[in-house]
Structures are given as C-alpha cells and as structure tokens.
C-alpha positions as CSV (number, residue, x, y, z in Angstrom):
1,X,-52.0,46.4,-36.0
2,X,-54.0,43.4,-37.3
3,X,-57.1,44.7,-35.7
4,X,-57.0,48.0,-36.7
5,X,-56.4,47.2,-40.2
6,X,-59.5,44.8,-39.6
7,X,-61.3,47.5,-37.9
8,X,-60.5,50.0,-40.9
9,X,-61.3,47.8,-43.5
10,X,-64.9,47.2,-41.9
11,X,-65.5,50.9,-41.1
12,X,-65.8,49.7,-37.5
13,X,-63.9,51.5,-34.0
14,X,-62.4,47.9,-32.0
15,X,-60.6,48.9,-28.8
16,X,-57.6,46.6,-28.1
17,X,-59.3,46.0,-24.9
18,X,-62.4,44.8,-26.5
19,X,-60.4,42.2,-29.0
20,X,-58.3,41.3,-26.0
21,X,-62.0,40.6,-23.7
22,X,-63.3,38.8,-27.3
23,X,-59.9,36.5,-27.5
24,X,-59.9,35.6,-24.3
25,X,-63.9,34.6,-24.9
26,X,-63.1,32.8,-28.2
27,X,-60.0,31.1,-26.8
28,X,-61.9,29.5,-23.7
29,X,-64.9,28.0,-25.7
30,X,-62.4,26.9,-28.5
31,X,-60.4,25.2,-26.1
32,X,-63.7,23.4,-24.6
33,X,-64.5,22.2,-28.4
34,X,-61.7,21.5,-29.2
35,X,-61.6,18.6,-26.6
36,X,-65.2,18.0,-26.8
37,X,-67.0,18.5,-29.6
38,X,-66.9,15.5,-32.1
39,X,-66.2,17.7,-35.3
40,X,-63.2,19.0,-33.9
41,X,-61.7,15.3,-34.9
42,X,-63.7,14.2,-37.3
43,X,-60.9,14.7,-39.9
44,X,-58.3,13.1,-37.8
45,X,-59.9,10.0,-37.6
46,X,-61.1,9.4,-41.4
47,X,-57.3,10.7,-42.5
48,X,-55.2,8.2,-43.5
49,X,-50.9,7.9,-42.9
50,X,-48.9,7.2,-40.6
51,X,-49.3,8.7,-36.9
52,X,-46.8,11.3,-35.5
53,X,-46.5,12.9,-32.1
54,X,-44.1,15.4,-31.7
55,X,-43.7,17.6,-28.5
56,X,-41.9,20.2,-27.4
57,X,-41.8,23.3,-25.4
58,X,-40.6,27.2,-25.6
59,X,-40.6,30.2,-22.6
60,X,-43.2,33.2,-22.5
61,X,-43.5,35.4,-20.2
62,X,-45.9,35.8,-17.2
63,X,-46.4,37.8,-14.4
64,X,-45.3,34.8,-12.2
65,X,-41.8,34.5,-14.3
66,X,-40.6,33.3,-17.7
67,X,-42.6,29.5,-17.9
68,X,-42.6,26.9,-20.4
69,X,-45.4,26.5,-22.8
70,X,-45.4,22.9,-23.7
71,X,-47.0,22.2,-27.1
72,X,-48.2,18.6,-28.3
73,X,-49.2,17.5,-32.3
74,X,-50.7,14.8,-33.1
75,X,-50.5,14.4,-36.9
76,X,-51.1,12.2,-40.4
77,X,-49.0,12.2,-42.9
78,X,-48.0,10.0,-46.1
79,X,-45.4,7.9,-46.6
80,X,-42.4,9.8,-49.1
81,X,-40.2,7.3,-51.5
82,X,-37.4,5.1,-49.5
83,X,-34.4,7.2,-48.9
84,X,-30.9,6.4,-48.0
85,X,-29.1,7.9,-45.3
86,X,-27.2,10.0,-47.7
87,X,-30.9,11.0,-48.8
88,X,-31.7,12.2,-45.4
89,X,-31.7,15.9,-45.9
90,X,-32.5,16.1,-49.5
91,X,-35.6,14.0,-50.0
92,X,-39.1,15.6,-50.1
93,X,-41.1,14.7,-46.8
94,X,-45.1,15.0,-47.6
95,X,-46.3,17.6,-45.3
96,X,-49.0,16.1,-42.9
97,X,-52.7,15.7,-43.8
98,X,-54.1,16.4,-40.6
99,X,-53.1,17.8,-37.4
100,X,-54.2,18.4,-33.5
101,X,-51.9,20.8,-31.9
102,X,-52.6,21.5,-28.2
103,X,-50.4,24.0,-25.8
104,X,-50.4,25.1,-22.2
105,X,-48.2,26.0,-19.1
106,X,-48.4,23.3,-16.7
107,X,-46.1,20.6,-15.3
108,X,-44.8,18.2,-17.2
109,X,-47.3,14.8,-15.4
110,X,-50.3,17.2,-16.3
111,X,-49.1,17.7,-19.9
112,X,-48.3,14.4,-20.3
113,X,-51.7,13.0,-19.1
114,X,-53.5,15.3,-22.2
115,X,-51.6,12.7,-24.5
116,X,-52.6,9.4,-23.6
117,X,-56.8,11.2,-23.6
118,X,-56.1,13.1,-27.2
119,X,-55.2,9.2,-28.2
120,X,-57.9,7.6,-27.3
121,X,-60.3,10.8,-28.3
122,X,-58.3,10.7,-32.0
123,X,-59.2,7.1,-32.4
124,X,-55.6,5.9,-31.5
125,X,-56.2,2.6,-29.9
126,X,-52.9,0.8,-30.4
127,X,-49.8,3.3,-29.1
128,X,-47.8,1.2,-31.3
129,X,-48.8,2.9,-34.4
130,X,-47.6,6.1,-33.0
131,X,-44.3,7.2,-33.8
132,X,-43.0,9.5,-31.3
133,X,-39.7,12.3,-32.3
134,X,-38.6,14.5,-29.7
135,X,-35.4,16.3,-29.1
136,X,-33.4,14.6,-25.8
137,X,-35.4,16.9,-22.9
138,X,-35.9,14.4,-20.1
139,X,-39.8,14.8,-19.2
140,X,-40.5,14.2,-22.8
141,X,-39.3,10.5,-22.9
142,X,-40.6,9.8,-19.2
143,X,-44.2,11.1,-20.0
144,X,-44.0,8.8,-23.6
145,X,-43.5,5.6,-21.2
146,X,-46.1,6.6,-18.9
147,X,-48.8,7.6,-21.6
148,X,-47.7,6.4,-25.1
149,X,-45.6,3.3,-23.6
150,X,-45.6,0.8,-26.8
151,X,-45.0,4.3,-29.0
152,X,-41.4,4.2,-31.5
153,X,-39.7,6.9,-30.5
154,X,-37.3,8.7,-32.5
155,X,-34.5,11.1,-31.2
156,X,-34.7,14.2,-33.5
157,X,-31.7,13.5,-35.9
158,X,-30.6,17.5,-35.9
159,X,-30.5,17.2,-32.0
160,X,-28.7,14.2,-31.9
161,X,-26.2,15.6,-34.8
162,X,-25.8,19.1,-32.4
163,X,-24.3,16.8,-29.9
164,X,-22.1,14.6,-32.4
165,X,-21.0,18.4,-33.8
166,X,-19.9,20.2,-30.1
167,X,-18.0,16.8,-29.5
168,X,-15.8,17.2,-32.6
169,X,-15.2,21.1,-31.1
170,X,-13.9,19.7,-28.0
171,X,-11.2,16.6,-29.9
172,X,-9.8,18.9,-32.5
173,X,-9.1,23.2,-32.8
174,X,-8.8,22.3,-36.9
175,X,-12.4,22.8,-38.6
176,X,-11.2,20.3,-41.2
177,X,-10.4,18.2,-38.8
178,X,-13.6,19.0,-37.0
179,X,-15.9,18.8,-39.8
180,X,-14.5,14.9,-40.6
181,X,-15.3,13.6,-37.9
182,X,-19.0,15.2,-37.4
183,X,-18.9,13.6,-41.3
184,X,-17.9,10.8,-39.9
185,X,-20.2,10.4,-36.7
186,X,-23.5,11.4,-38.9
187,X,-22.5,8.6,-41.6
188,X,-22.8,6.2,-38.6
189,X,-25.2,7.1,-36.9
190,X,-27.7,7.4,-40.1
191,X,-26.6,4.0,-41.4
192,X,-26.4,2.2,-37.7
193,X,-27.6,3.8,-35.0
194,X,-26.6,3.4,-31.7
195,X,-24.1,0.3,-32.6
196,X,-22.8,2.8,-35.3
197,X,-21.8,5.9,-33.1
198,X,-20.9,3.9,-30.1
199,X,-18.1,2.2,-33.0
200,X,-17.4,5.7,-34.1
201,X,-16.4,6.4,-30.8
202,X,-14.4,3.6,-30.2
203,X,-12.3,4.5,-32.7
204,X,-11.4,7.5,-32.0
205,X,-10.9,6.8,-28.1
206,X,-7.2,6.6,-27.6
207,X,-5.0,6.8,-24.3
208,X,-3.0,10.2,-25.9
209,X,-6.3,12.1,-26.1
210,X,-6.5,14.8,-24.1
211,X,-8.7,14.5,-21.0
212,X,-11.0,17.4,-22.1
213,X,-11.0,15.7,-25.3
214,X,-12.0,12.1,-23.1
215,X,-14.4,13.9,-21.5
216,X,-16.0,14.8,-24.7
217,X,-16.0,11.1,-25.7
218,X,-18.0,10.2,-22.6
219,X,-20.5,13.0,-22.1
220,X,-21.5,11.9,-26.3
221,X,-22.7,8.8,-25.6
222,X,-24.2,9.6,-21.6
223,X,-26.0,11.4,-24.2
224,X,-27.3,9.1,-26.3
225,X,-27.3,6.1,-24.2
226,X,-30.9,6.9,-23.5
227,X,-31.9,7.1,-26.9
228,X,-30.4,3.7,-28.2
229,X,-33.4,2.6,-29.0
230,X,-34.7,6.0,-30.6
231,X,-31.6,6.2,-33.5
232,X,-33.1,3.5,-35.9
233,X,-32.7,6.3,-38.7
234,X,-31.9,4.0,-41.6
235,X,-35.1,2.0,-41.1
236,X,-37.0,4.9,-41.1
237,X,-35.4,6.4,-44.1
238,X,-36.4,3.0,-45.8
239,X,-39.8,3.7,-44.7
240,X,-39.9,6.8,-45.6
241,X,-40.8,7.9,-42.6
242,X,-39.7,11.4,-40.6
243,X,-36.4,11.3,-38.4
244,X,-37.2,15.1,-36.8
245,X,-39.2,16.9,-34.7
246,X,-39.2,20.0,-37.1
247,X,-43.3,20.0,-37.3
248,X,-43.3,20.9,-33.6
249,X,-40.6,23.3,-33.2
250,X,-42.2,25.3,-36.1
251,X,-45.3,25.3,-33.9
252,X,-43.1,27.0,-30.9
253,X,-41.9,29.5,-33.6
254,X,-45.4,30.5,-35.1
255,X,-47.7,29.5,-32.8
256,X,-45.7,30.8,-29.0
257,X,-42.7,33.1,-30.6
258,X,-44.6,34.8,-32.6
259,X,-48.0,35.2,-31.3
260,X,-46.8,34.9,-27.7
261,X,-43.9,36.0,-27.0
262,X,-44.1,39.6,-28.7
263,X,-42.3,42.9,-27.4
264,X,-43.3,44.0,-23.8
265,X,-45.9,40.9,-23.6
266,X,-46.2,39.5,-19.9
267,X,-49.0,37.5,-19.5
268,X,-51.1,36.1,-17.0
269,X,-50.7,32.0,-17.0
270,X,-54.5,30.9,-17.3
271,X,-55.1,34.1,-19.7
272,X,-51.8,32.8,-21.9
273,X,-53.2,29.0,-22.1
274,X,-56.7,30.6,-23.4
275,X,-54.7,32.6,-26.2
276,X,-52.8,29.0,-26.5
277,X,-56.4,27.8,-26.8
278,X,-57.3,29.9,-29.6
279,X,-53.5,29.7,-31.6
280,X,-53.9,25.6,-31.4
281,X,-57.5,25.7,-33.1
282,X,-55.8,27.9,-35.8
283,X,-52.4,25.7,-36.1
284,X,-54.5,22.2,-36.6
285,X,-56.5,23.5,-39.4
286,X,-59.4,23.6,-37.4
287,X,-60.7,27.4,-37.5
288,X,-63.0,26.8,-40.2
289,X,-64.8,23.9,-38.5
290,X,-64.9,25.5,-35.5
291,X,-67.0,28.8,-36.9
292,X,-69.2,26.4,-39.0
293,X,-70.3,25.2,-35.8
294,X,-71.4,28.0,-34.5
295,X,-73.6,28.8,-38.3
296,X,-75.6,25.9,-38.3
C-alpha cells in the first residue's frame, strides 16, 4: 500500500515486483555499509553515555520453516536521576542517543561472533563498559561470555518478575494471596538481588507445602541461579541506569513483526536477512547518512 501511495503521489506506475527487486538491491549494499563504511558509525563513536547491548530474537517465516531472526543493538544513552526500587517503573529513562541495530537468521555462534566485531568497529575497546540486558534465553548469556566476557549483564527485570509471578500461581488459588507474594518477591529482588529472592524463598518454603507448590519453589530459583550475578537492580537504579531489555524487544515488534512477519509472508532466508539489512539501517537512525553517501 505504501508504494502505491508513493507511486500515486509521484505520478509514477512501480510494480510490486520492481520495489521488491529494488529492496532486495538497497538492502544488500546497505548491509555492506553498514559494516564497512566509516560514516555508518561515525555518530556512535563521538556520542556520549553509557553503552547498552541488548539482544533478542523473534520467528518469521521461510520457505525452509518458521526461523528465528536474532536482532542485536548496540546503543548510548544518558544517565536519568537515581531511583529507588520503588521508582523502578515510574521514573523517566532518557531514550538512547545513538543506536546500531543489526538482524539476521543464523545460528546462534555466528550471531554471536557479529558482536564482539560491531565492538571493536564502534570503538568499544574495554567490554567492561558494556552493560548487557537480556531476557533468560540460554545462547544469549553463552555468546556474552564468549564475545563480551568482562560485559555487566543484567537479567531483564519484567522477565525475571514473569517467573516470580507464575510461581505465586502455582503456591496459592487466592489472587490476593497471589498478588502478595509477587509484591513481596519484586520488593526483594529490586532492593537485593539474588540474596533477596533466594531469602524470599526461604521463607516461604515449609514442609506442609504442597509438592506442586515445592516444585514451584525449586524451578524459581533453577531459574535464576544463572542470573545471580545479573539481578544487581538496586545499583543500577542508583545509577540510573536501565534494568530491561525493552529497546530490543521493540525492535522484534517494529522492525521483524511488523515489517516481517506480515499476512501470507514466507520468505526466502538470505532474501529475509537483506530486508533485515535494509529495516536495521532504518531502525539505528542511519537512513539519512546512508543516502547522503550516495549524493556526494
């Protein structure tokens, strides 16, 4: 509809087929500048704030199945006012400065690989200045040792509160009941972390509980046991610095849900990552440097 509008508005007759062949086109040399061409992070590097990555990933259909395009941002942003963890949902984040979204189909080793050369091409020498805030999907935290190793990582704080929130379904049918102890288990884990929940638990653990209700218990803090290190929220909030990932799960909505993953859409996997190409250059701000390149 967007192209015919276009195509009306200019007086011009565009076949779908031709802004299909010129998007396809567009998306492959974008993709090359983007990881090439030194304007394509000029802005990134003279930003100032502190450095997010945030990764994630969201199904689209291809001809070879439903696959996972995996999307990466590497972003800037400003530092808000200190917040405590009461705070943590009502303070006003700065929205970043700068950002360098990539995407693409491709296992998870490959994926992680782009991260550790978008680093060093964005002028990110120490991974220790990174902060990294992911939701709990396994490959995410293996690929940050491997490629961001010395990175802070920072469990998303709406996934960790899903799992607090199903474990208070499975220890009580009452939702008042229910709803005190997610209360509860979010007051510690916002003002202690790991020591916090893991105290939460203890208290609640009890020889008449149920062993469904047990069970719940254990599978909370398998859960989080990997993330102990990733649930230093209060700091953060201190900081104020982000606790979520919501930057780059708003990507998989615009960027793949919308552009991607429209009505009837099954697309070819090298075809998709060009159209990924082309959504990335237009997600991190970079469409107007990229034409200007080609004016001069």
């Amino acid at each position: 509809m967007a192209s015919e509008r276009l195509a009306e508005l200019c007086g011009l007759q565009v076949s779908d087929t031709t802004v299909r062949e010129l998007s396809q086109r567009q998306g492959a040399l974008m993709l090359a500048w983007q990881r090439e061409a030194a304007q394509a992070v000029e802005d990134f590097r003279q930003a100032q704030g502190d450095v997010e990555f945030t990764t994630d990933g969201a199904s689209v259909n291809t001809t070879e199945g439903w696959r996972e395009m995996k999307v990466g941002i590497f972003s800037k942003r400003d530092r808000a006012e200190a917040a405590w963890p009461a705070e943590w949902d009502s303070r006003t984040l700065p929205a970043p400065k700068v950002r360098v979204c990539f995407a693409a189909i491709e296992p998870s080793e490959r994926f992680g690989s782009r991260w550790k050369a978008w680093r060093q091409r964005l002028g990110l020498l120490a991974t220790s200045s990174i902060s990294v805030l992911a939701d709990g999907a396994k490959w995410i935290w293996e690929e940050q040792r491997r490629h961001l190793t010395y990175a802070e990582g920072v469990l998303d704080i709406f996934h960790a509160l899903e799992h607090v929130a199903a474990t208070a379904k499975a220890l009580s049918e009452d939702p008042s009941e229910q709803m005190a102890w997610t209360d509860a288990g979010r007051t510690a884990l916002l003002t202690a972390g790991w020591p916090g929940i893991v105290q939460h638990i203890d208290q609640t653990a009890s020889p008449e509980l149920s062993p469904s209700a047990q069970a719940a218990l254990s599978a909370l803090l398998d859960d989080l046991a990997p993330h102990a290190p990733h649930l230093a929220y209060a700091q953060r909030l201190a900081e104020g610095r982000s606790i979520g990932s919501g930057q780059v799960e708003g990507a998989c909505k615009n960027l793949i849900g919308r552009r991607l993953k429209q009505t009837g859409a099954r697309w070819r996997v090298r075809r998709v990552n060009r159209r990924a190409g082309l959504c990335s250059i237009m997600y991190s701000h970079q469409w107007d440097a990229y034409w200007a390149t080609l004016t001069t």
